[in-house]
Backbone as CSV, one residue per row, in Angstrom:
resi,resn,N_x,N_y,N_z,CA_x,CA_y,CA_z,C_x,C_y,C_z
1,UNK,2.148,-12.277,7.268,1.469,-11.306,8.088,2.380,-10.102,8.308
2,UNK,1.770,-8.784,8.363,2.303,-7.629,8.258,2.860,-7.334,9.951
3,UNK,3.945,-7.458,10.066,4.348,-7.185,11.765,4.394,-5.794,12.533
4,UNK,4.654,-5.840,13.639,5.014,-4.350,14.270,6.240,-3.905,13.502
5,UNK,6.774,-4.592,13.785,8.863,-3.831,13.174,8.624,-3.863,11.570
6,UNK,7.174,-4.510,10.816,7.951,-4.546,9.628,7.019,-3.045,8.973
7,UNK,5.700,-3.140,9.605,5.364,-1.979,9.481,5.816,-0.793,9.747
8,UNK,6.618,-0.860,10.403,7.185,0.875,11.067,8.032,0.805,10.196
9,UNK,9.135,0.210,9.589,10.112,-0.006,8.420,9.455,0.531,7.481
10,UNK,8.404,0.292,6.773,7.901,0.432,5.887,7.148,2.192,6.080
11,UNK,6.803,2.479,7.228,6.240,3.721,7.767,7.752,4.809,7.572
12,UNK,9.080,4.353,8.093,10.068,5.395,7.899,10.250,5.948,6.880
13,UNK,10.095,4.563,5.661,10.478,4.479,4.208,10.068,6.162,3.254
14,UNK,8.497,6.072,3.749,7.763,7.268,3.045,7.155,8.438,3.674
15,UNK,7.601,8.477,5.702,6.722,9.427,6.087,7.343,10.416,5.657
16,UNK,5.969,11.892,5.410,6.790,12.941,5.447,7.029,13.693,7.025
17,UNK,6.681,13.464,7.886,7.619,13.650,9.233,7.909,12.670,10.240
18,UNK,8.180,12.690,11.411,8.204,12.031,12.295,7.851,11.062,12.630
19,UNK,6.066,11.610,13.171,5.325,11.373,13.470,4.200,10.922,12.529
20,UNK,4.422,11.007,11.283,3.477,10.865,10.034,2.967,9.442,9.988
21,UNK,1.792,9.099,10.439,0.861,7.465,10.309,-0.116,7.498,9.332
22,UNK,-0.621,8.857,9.107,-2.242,9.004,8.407,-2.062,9.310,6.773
23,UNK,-0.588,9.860,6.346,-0.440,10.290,5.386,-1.174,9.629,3.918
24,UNK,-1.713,9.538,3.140,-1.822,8.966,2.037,-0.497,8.011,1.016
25,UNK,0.513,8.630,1.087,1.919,8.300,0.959,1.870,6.919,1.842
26,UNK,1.769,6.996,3.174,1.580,5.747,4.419,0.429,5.284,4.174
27,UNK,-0.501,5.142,4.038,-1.257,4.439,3.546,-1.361,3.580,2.461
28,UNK,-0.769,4.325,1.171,-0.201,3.655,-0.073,0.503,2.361,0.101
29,UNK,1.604,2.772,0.848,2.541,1.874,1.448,2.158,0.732,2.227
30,UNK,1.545,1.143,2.959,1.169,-0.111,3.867,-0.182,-1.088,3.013
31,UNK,-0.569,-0.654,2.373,-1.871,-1.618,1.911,-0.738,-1.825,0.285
32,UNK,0.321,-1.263,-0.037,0.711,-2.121,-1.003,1.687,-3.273,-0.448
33,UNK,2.280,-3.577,0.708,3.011,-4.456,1.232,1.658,-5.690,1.783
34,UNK,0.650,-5.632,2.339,-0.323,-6.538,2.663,-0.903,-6.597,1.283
35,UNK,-0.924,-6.152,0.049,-1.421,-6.658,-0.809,-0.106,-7.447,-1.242
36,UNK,1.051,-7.344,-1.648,2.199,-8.458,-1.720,1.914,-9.628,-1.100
37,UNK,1.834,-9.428,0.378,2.033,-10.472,1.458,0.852,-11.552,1.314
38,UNK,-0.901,-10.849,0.549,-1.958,-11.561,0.206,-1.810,-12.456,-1.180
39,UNK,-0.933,-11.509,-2.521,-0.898,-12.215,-3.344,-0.133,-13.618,-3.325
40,UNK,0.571,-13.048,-2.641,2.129,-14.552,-2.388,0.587,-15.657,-1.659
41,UNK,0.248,-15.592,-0.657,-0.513,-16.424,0.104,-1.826,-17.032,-1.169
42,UNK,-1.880,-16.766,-1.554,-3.100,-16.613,-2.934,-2.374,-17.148,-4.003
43,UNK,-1.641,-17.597,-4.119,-0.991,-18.559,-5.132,-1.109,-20.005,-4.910
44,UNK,-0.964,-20.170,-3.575,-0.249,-21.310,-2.993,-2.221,-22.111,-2.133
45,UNK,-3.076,-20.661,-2.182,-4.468,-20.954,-1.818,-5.067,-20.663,-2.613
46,UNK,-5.580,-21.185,-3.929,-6.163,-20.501,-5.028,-7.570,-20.939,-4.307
47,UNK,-8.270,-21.530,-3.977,-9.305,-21.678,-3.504,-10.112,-21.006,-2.489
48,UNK,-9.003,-19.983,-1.618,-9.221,-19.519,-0.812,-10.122,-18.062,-1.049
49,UNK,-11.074,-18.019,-1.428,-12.042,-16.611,-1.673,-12.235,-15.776,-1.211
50,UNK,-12.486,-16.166,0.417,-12.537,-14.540,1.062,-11.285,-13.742,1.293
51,UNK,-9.962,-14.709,1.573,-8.959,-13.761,1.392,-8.807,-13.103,0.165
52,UNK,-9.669,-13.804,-0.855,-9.543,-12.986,-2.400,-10.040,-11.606,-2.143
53,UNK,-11.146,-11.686,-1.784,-12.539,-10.737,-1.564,-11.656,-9.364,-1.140
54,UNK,-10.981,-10.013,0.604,-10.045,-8.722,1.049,-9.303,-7.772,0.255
55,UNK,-8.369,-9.067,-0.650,-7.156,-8.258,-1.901,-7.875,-7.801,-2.435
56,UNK,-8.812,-7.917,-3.310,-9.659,-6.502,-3.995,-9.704,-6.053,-3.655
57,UNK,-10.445,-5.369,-2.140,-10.993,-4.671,-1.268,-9.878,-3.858,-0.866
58,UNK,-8.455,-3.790,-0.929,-7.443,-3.657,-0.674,-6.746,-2.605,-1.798
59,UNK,-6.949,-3.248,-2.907,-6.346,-2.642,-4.168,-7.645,-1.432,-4.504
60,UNK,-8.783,-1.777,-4.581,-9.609,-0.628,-4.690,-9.285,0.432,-3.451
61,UNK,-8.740,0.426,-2.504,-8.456,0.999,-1.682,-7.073,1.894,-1.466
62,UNK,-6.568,1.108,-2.367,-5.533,2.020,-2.683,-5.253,2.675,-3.944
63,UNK,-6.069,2.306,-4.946,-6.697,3.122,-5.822,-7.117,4.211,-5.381
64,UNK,-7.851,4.253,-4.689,-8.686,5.494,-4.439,-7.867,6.895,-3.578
65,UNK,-6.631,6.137,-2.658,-5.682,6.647,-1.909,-5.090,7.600,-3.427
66,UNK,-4.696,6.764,-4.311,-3.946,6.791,-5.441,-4.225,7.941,-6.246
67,UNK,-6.151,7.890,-6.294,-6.191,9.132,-7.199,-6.563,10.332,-6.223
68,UNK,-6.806,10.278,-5.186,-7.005,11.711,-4.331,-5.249,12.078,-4.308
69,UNK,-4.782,11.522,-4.362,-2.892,12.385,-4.219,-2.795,12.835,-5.442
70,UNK,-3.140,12.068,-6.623,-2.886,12.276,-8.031,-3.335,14.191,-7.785
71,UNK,-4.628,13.932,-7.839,-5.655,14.998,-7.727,-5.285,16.515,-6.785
72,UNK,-4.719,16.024,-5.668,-4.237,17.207,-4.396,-2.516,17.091,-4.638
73,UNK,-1.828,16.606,-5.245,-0.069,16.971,-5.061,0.313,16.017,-6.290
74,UNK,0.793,16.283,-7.572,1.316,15.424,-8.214,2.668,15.272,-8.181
75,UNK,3.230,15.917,-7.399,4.864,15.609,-7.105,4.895,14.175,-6.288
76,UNK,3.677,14.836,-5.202,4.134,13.967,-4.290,3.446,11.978,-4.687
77,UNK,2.492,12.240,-5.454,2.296,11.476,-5.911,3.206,10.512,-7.010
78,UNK,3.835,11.037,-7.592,4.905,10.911,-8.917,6.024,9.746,-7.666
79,UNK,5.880,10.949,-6.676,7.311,9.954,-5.733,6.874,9.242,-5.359
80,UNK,5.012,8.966,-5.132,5.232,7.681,-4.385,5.188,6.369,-5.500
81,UNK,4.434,7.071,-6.552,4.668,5.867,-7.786,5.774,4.716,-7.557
82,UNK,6.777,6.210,-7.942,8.421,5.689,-8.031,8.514,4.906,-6.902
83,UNK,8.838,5.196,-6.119,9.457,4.674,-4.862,8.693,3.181,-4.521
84,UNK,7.748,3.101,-5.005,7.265,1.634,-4.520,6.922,0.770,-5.693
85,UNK,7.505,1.398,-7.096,7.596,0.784,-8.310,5.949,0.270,-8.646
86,UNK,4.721,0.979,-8.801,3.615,0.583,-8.756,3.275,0.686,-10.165
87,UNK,3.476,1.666,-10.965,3.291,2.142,-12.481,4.399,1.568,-13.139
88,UNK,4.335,0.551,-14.414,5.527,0.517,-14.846,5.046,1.027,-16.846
């Protein structure tokens, strides 16, 4: 499960200011760490479906995060690739 302290860790990692929660960059981030935290759990529950249902629901979701940055900033997009090793 995704915590208070581990989320804000993960929020310093890529905001671009301060105060930055809404960013696309933060968003990226945070639904690619709960998609980690679902796949690990989804190994060990292969039976388990609706948490399947979510992880799709999750990855299409950050797809879509994925190509509106592509689309509006490709720098900034390029860095978030990198930085969270998503494209190899």
């Amino acid at each position: 499960m995704l915590t208070k302290t581990k989320k804000l860790k993960i929020i310093k990692g890529v905001a671009i200011h301060e105060k930055d929660t809404g960013s696309p960059e933060v968003q990226i981030a945070v639904l690619t760490k709960r998609i980690d935290e679902l796949s690990k759990h989804l190994k060990g529950h292969k039976k388990d479906v609706h948490s399947r249902r979510g992880l799709l629901s999750m990855v299409a979701d950050r797809q879509s995060h994925l190509r509106y940055l592509q689309k509006k900033n490709i720098r900034r997009y390029n860095a978030v690739v990198k930085k969270l090793e998503l494209r190899k």
